[in-house]
C-alpha positions as CSV (number, residue, x, y, z in Angstrom):
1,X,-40.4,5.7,-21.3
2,X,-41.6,3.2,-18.6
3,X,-40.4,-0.2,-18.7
4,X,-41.5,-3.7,-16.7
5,X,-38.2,-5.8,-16.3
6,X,-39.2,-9.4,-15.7
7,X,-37.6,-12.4,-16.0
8,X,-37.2,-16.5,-15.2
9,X,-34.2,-16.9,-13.0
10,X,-36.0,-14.9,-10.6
11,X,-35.6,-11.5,-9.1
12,X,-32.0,-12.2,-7.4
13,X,-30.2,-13.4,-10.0
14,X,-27.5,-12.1,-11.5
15,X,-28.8,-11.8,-14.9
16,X,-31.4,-9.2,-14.5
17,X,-29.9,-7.4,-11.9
18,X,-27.5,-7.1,-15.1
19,X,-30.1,-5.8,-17.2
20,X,-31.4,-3.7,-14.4
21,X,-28.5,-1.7,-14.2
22,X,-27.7,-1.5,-18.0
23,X,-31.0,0.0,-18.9
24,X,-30.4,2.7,-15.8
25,X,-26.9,3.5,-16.8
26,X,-25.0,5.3,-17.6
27,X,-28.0,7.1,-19.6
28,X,-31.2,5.7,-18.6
29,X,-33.6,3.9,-21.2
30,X,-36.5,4.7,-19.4
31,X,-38.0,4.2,-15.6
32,X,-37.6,0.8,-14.8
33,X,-39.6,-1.5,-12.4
34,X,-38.9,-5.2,-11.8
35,X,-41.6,-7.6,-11.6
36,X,-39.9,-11.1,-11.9
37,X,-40.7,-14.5,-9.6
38,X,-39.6,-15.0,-5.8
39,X,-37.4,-19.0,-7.5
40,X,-36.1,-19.8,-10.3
41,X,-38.6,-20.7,-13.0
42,X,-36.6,-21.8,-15.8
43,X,-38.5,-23.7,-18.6
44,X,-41.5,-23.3,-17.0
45,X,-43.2,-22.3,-20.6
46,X,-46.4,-20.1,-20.8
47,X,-48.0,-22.2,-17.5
48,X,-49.7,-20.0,-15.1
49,X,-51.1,-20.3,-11.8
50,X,-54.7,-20.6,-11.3
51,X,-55.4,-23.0,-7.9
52,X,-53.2,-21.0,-5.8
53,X,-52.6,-17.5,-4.9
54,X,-49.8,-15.3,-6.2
55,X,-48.2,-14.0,-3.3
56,X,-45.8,-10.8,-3.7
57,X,-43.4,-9.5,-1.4
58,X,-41.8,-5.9,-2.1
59,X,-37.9,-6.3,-2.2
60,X,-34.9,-3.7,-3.8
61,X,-33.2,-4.5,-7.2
62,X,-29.8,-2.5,-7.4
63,X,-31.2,0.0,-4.5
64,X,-34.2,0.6,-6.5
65,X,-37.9,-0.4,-5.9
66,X,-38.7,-4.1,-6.9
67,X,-41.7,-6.7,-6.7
68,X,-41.1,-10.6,-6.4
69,X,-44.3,-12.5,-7.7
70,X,-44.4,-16.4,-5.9
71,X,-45.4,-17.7,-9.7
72,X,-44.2,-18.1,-13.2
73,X,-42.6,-15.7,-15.3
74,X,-46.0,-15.3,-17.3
75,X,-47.9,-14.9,-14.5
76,X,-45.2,-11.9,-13.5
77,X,-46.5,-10.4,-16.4
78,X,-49.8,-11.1,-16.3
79,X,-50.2,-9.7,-12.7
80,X,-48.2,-6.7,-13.0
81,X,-50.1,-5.0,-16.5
82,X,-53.0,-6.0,-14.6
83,X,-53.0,-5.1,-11.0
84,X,-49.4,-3.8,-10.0
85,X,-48.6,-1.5,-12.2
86,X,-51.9,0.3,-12.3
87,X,-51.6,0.4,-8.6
88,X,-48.3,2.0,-9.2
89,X,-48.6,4.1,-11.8
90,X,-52.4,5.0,-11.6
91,X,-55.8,3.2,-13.1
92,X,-55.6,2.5,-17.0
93,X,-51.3,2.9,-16.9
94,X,-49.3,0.8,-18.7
95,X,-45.5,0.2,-19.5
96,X,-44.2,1.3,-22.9
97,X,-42.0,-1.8,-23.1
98,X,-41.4,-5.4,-21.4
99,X,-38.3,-6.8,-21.1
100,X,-37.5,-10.4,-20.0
101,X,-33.9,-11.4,-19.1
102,X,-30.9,-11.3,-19.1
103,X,-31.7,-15.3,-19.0
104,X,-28.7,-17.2,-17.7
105,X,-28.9,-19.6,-20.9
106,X,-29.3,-18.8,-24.9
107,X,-33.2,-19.5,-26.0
108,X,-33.0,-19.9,-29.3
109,X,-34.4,-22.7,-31.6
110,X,-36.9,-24.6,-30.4
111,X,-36.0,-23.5,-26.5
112,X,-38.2,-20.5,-26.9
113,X,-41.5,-23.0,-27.1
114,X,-39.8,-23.9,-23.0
115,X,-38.4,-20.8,-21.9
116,X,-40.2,-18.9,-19.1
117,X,-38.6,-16.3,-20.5
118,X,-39.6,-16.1,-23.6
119,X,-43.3,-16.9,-22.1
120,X,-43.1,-13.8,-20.0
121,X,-42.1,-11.2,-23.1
122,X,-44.6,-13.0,-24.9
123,X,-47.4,-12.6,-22.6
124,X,-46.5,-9.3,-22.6
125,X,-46.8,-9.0,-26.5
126,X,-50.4,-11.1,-26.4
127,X,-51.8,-8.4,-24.0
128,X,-51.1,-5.5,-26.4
129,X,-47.2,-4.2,-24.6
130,X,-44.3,-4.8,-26.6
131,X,-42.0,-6.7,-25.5
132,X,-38.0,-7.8,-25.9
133,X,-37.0,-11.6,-24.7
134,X,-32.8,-11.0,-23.4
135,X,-30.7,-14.5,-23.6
136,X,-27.2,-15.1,-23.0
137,X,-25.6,-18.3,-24.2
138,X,-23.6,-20.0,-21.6
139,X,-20.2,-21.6,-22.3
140,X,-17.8,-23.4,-20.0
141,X,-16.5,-19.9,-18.2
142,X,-18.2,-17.8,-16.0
143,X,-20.5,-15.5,-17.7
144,X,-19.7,-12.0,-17.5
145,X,-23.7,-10.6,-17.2
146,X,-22.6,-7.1,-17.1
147,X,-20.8,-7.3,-20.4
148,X,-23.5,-9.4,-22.0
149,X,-25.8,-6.8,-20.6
150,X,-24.3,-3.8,-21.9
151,X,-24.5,-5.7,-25.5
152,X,-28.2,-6.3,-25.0
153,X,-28.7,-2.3,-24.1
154,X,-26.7,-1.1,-27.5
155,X,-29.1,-3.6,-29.5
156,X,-32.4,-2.3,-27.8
157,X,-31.3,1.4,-28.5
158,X,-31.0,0.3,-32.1
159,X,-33.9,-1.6,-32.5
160,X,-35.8,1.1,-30.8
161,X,-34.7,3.8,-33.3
162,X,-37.7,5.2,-34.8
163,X,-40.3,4.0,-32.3
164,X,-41.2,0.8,-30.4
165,X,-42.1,-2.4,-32.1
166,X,-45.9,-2.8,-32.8
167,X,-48.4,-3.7,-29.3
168,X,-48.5,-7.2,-30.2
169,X,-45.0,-7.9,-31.1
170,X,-42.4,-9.9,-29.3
171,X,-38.6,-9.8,-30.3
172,X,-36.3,-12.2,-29.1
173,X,-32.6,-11.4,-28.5
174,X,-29.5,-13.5,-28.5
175,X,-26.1,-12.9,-26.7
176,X,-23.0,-14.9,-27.5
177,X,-21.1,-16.4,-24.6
178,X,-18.7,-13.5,-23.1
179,X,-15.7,-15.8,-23.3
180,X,-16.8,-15.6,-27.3
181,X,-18.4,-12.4,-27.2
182,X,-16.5,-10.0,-30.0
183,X,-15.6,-6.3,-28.9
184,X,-18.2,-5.3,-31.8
185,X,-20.1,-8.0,-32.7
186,X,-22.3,-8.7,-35.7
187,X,-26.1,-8.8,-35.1
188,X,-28.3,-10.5,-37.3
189,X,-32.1,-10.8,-38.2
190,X,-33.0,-14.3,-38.5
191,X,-35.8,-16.9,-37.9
192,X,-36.0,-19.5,-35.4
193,X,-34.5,-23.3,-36.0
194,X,-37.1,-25.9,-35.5
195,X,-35.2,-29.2,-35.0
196,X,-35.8,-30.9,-31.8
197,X,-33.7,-31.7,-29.3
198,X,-31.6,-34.7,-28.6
199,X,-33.2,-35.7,-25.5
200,X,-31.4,-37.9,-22.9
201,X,-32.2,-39.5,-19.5
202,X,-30.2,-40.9,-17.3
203,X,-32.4,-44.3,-15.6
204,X,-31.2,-44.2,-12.0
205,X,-32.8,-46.3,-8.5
206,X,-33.7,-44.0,-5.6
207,X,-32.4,-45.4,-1.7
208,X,-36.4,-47.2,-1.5
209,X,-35.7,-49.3,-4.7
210,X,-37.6,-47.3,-7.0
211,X,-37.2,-46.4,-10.7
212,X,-36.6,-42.7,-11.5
213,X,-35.0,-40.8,-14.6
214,X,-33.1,-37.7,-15.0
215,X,-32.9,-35.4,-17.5
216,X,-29.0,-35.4,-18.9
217,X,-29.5,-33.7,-22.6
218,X,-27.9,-30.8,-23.3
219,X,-30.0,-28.1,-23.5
220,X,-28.0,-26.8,-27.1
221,X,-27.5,-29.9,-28.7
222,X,-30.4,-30.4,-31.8
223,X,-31.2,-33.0,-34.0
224,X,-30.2,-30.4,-36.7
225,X,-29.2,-27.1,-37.5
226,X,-30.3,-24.8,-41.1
227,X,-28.0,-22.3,-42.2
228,X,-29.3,-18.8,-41.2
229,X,-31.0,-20.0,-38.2
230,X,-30.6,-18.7,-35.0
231,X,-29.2,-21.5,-33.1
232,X,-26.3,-21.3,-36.5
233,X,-26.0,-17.5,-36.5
234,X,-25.7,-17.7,-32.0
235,X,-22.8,-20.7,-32.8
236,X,-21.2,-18.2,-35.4
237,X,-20.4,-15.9,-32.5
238,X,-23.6,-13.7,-33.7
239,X,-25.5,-11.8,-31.7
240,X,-29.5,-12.6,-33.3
241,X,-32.7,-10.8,-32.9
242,X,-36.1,-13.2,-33.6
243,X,-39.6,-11.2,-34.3
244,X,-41.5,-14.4,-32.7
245,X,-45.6,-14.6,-32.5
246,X,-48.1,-15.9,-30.1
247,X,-50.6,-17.3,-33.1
248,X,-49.6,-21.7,-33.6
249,X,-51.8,-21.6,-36.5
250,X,-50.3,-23.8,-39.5
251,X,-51.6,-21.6,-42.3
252,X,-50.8,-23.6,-45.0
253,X,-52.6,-26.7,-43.8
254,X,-55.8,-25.1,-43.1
255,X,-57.3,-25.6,-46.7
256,X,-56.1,-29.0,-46.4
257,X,-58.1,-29.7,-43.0
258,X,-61.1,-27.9,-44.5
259,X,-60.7,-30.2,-47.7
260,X,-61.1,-33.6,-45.7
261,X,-63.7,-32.8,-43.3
262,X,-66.0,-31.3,-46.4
């Protein structure tokens, strides 16, 4: 199996350097190239860049062959199944599987509609690769990526029992903060919460006099939370696994719509 690594920290953090090394050991998954951005691009959605050029610059990921992109996680992904992979790997080549993460930070609940991320394995999904989003929810110690890592590697070998998930299918996975993190934690199948956030900003005067505000919500706190959701089942010390898709369509309002312009 090939696999594209990506992610939104960008290539030197600690998180998918993490992943990197628990998809190589100690029985490798697959053959494993990173393609993630030069910065951090955290909650940088689905944009991509269009008016400037994406420059790449070869660099090493755990001693092995890596590519840093100067652009968004979706553009990561975007470039590499277009361009760098077949350049790789020969004309018409393609991973088997995407994998975005480990993300310093859960994206669960309404997050995943911010997360670069999520964008990145989604991308993936919309182009016809598979793909699997990896999120680890911070707490108050320092997160032990290795550990979350190895958790993320035992669920992927499970959810890849019996074949990859279908070309246009994304799944989203879930770690509980390691402080929390159980020896053998329960994992769970469950849909996204879709409360917003409680957004806060801080009003503050720059040294020129002028107005300016800064963002001071916490990333985790939503106006509500339903039993079996994600952001619960993450909470409950859970590790969850979302199927999540690219088409925003509201189904059931569509004969509505079609009713009142008739």
């Amino acid at each position: 199996m090939r696999i594209l690594l990506t992610n939104d920290d960008g290539i030197h953090a600690p998180g998918i350097a993490a992943m990197h090394r628990a998809l190589l050991t100690p029985d490798p998954l697959g053959e494993v190239l990173a393609v993630a951005p030069l910065t951090v691009q955290s909650a940088t959605s689905h944009g991509i860049t269009f008016h400037q050029p994406l420059m790449v610059r070869e660099t090493r990921l755990n001693d092995h062959d890596a590519i840093a992109v100067d652009g968004r996680p979706a553009d990561c992904t975007k470039l590499a199944l277009t361009n760098l992979w077949p350049e790789r790997f020969g004309q018409g080549d393609r991973p088997d599987l995407v994998i975005s993460g480990m993300n310093a930070g859960a994206n669960c609940g309404i997050n995943v509609l911010y997360s670069g991320t999520v964008a990145a394995a989604l991308e993936a999904a919309f182009l016809g690769v598979p793909s699997i989003a990896v999120s680890l929810h911070l707490d108050t110690a320092r997160p032990d990526f290795d550990r979350a890592a190895a958790a993320a590697r035992r669920i992927i070998d499970r959810l890849l029992t019996g074949g990859l998930p279908a070309r246009h299918e994304a799944l989203s996975i879930n770690i509980p903060a390691t402080e929390h993190l159980p020896e053998h934690p329960d994992v769970v199948v469950c849909p996204m919460n879709t409360h917003a956030l409680v957004d806060r900003y801080e009003r503050r005067t720059s040294p020129s006099g002028e107005t300016y505000y800064w963002a001071a919500g916490h990333g985790l706190d939503f106006r509500g939370t339903d039993p079996g959701t994600d952001v619960h089942e993450l909470f409950e010390r859970r590790i969850t696994v979302t199927p999540l898709g690219f088409d925003l369509t509201n189904r059931e309002r569509l004969a509505f719509w079609k009713d009142r312009l008739s």
